[in-house]
C-alpha positions in Angstrom: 0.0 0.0 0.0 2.9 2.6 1.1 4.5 1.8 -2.7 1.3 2.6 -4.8 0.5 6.0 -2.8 4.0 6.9 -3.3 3.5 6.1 -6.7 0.1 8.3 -6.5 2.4 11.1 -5.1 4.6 10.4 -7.9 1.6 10.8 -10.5 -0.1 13.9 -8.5 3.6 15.9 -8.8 4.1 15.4 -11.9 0.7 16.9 -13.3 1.3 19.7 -10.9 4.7 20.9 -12.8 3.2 20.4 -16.2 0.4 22.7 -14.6 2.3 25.1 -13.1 5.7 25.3 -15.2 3.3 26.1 -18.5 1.7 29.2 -16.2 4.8 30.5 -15.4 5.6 30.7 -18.5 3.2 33.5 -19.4 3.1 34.8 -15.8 5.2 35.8 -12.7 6.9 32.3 -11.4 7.1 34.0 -8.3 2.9 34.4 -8.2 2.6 30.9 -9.6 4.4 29.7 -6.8 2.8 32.2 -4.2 -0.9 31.4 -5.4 -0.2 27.8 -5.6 0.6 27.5 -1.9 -1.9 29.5 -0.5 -4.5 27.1 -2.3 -2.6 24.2 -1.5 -2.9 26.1 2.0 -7.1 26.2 1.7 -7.8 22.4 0.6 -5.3 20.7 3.0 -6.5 22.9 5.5 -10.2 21.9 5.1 -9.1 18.6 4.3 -7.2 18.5 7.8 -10.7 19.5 9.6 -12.0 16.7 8.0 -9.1 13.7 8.1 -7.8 14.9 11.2 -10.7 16.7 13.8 -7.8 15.6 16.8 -5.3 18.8 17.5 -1.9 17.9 16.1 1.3 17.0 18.2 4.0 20.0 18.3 6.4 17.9 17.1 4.8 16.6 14.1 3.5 20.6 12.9 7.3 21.6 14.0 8.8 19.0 11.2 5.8 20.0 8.8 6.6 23.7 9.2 10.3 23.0 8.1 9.6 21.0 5.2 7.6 23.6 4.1 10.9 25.7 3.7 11.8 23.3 1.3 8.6 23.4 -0.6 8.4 26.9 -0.8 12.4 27.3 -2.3 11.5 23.9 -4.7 8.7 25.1 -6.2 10.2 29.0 -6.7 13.3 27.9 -8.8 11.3 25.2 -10.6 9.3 27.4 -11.9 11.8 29.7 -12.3 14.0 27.1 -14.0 10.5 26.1 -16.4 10.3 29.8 -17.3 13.9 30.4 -18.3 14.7 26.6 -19.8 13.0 23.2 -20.8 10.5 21.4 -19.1 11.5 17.9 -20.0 15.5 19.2 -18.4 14.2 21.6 -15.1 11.9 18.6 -14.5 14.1 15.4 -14.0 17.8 17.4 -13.0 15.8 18.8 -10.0 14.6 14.9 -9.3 17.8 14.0 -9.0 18.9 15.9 -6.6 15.5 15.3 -4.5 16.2 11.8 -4.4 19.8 11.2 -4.4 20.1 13.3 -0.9 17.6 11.9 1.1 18.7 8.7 0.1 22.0 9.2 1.3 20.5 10.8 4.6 18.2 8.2 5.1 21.2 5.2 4.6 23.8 7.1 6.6 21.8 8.7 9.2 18.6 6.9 9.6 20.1 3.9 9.5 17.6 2.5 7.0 18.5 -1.1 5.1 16.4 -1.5 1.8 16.5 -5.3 0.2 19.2 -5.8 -2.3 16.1 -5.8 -4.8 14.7 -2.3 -4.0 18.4 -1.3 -4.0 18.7 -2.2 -7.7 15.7 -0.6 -8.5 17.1 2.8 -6.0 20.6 2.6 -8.0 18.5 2.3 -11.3 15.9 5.1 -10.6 19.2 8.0 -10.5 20.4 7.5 -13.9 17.3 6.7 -15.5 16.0 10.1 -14.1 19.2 11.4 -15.5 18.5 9.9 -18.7 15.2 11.2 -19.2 16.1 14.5 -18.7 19.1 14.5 -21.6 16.9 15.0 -24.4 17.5 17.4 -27.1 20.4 19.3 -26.0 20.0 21.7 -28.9 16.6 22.7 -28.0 17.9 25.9 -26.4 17.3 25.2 -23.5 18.4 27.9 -20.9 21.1 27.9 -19.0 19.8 29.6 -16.3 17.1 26.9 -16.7 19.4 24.4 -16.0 21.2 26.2 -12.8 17.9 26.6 -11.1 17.2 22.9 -11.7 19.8 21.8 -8.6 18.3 24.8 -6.3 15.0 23.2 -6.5 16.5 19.4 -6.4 18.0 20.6 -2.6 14.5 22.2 -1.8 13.1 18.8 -2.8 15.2 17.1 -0.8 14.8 19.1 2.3 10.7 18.8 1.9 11.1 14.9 1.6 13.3 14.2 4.9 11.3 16.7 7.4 8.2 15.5 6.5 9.1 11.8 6.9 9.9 13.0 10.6 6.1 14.1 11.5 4.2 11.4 13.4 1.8 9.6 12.0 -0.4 10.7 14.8 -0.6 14.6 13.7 -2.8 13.7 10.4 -2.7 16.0 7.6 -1.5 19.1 9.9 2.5 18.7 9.4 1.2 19.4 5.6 -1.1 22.7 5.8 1.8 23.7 8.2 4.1 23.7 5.8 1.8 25.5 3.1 2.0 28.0 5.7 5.7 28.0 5.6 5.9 27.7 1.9 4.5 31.1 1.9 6.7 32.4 3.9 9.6 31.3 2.1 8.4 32.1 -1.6 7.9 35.7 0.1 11.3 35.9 1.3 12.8 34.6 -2.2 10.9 37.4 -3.8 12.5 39.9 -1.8 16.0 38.2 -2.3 15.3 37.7 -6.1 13.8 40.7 -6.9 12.2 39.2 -10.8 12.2 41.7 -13.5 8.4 43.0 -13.4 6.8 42.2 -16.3 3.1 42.8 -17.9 0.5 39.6 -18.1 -1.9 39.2 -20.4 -3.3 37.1 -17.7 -2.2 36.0 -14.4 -3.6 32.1 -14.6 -4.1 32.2 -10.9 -6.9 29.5 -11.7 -3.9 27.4 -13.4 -1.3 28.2 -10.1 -4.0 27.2 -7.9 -4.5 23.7 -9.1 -0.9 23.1 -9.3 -0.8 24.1 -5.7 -3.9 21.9 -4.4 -2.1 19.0 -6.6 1.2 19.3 -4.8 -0.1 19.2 -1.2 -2.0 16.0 -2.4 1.2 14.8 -3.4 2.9 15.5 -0.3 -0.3 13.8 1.9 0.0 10.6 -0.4 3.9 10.7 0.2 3.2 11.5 4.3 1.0 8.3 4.5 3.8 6.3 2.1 6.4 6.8 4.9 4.4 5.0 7.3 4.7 1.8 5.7 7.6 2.0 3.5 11.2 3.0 4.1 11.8 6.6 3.7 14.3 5.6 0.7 12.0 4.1 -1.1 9.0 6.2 -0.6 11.5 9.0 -1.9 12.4 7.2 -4.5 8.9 6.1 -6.1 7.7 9.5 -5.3 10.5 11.2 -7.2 9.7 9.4 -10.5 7.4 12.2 -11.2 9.4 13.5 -13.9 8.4 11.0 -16.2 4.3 12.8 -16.2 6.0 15.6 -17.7 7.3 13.7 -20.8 4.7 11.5 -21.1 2.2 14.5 -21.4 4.3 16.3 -23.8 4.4 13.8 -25.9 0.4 13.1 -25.6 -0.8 16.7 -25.7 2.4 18.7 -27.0 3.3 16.0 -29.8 6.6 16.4 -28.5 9.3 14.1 -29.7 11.7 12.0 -27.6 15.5 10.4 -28.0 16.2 7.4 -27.3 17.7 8.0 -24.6 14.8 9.6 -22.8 12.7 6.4 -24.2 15.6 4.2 -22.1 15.5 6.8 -19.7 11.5 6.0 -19.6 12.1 2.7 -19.2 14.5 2.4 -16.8 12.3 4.4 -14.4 9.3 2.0 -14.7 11.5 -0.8 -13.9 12.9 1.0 -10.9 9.4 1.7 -10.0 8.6 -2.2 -10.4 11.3 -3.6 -8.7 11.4 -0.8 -5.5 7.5 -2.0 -5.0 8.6 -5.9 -5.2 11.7 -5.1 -3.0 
């Protein structure tokens, strides 16, 4: 059960930056990012009152609160990265980094022990991610794209191993906490970033908000993973959301891919196979 809602996670991410990366790039990344937490604020909110009527535990909302840092920081320079680069290269780089640190955290400091199968499919999952983001180098893709990509991947990363850390017993709440934080941070970034003003046509808030209420599902599908599964491999499944992307553009943008994005493919639905079997 803890393998299929990370893959849910997985599924719900992924259709959150296709969402989201295509708004920001014909609005603000910084109010994409800002209007998508304070929706996914709203729903887990209401969806807390509902899931969770008993008053969290401090510790749990303390842990939520930080990985909400994380969140907020991710989801700025992804969809900074989106704006200023290529979706199918933001996408996966910043994967990478999400999941190759926390499984390093989670082996050296948590002490975790996945089976030598998952661990084929863990080992697997990196360079397939890897592979799925070298598509058309000549696509002029951004460079600044590309540097934002590892930003986000830390962010990522940081969101994963605090929120692993809430209790079980504290519900939803360590999530809408971090919304709250998410905010905060996305604020601060502005401040620090300071993004060239620019004039919308429209501000596809409706667009922002969605990718927002889709990443807190994501993040309450990869909360309930961790109770059951290993935080390496919950990271892991969850972090093969960079294959929606592709998939999608190929569907709906008729783009193309290289092979090795179509090995890339592969080798991520293997990992995905033999992580759940592991």
């Amino acid at each position: 059960m803890g393998a299929l809602l990370a893959v849910a996670s997985a599924v719900s991410y992924g259709i959150s930056d296709v969402i989201g990366g295509v708004a920001a790039r014909k609005a603000s990344f910084i109010r994409v990012a800002l209007v998508g937490q304070l929706a996914g604020f709203l729903t887990m909110a209401a969806a807390a009152l509902l899931l969770t009527p008993a008053p969290p535990t401090l510790e749990g909302v303390a842990w939520g609160a930080l990985s909400g840092v994380g969140t907020g920081a991710a989801m700025t320079f992804l969809f900074r990265g989106i704006a200023r680069g290529a979706m199918s290269v933001v996408v996966p780089v910043s994967a990478v980094g999400g999941v190759a640190l926390p499984v390093l955290v989670g082996v050296a400091l948590l002490g975790e022990r996945p089976t030598a199968v998952a661990w084929v499919g863990i080992v697997l999952a990196v360079p397939a991610l890897w592979w799925v983001s070298r598509g058309d180098s000549a696509n002029g893709a951004g460079r600044g794209g590309v540097l934002d990509a590892p930003l986000a991947g830390v962010g990522i990363a940081v969101q994963y191993l605090t929120l692993a850390q809430a209790g079980g017993d504290s519900g939803v709440w360590p999530v809408v906490a971090g919304r709250v934080t998410a905010v905060v941070a996305v604020v601060a970034l502005f401040a620090v970033l300071r993004p060239t003003a620019q004039r919308e046509r429209q501000h596809h808030d409706l667009a922002a908000a969605g990718a927002g209420v889709l990443a807190g599902l994501a993040l309450v599908c990869y909360q309930l993973a961790t109770r059951t599964e290993l935080v390496t491999v919950a990271v892991v499944l969850s972090s093969l959301y960079p294959v929606i992307p592709v998939v999608l553009g190929v569907v709906l943008l008729a783009e193309r891919l290289t092979w090795r994005q179509l090995c890339g493919l592969g080798g991520a639905l293997a990992a995905t196979v033999l992580i759940a079997i592991g």
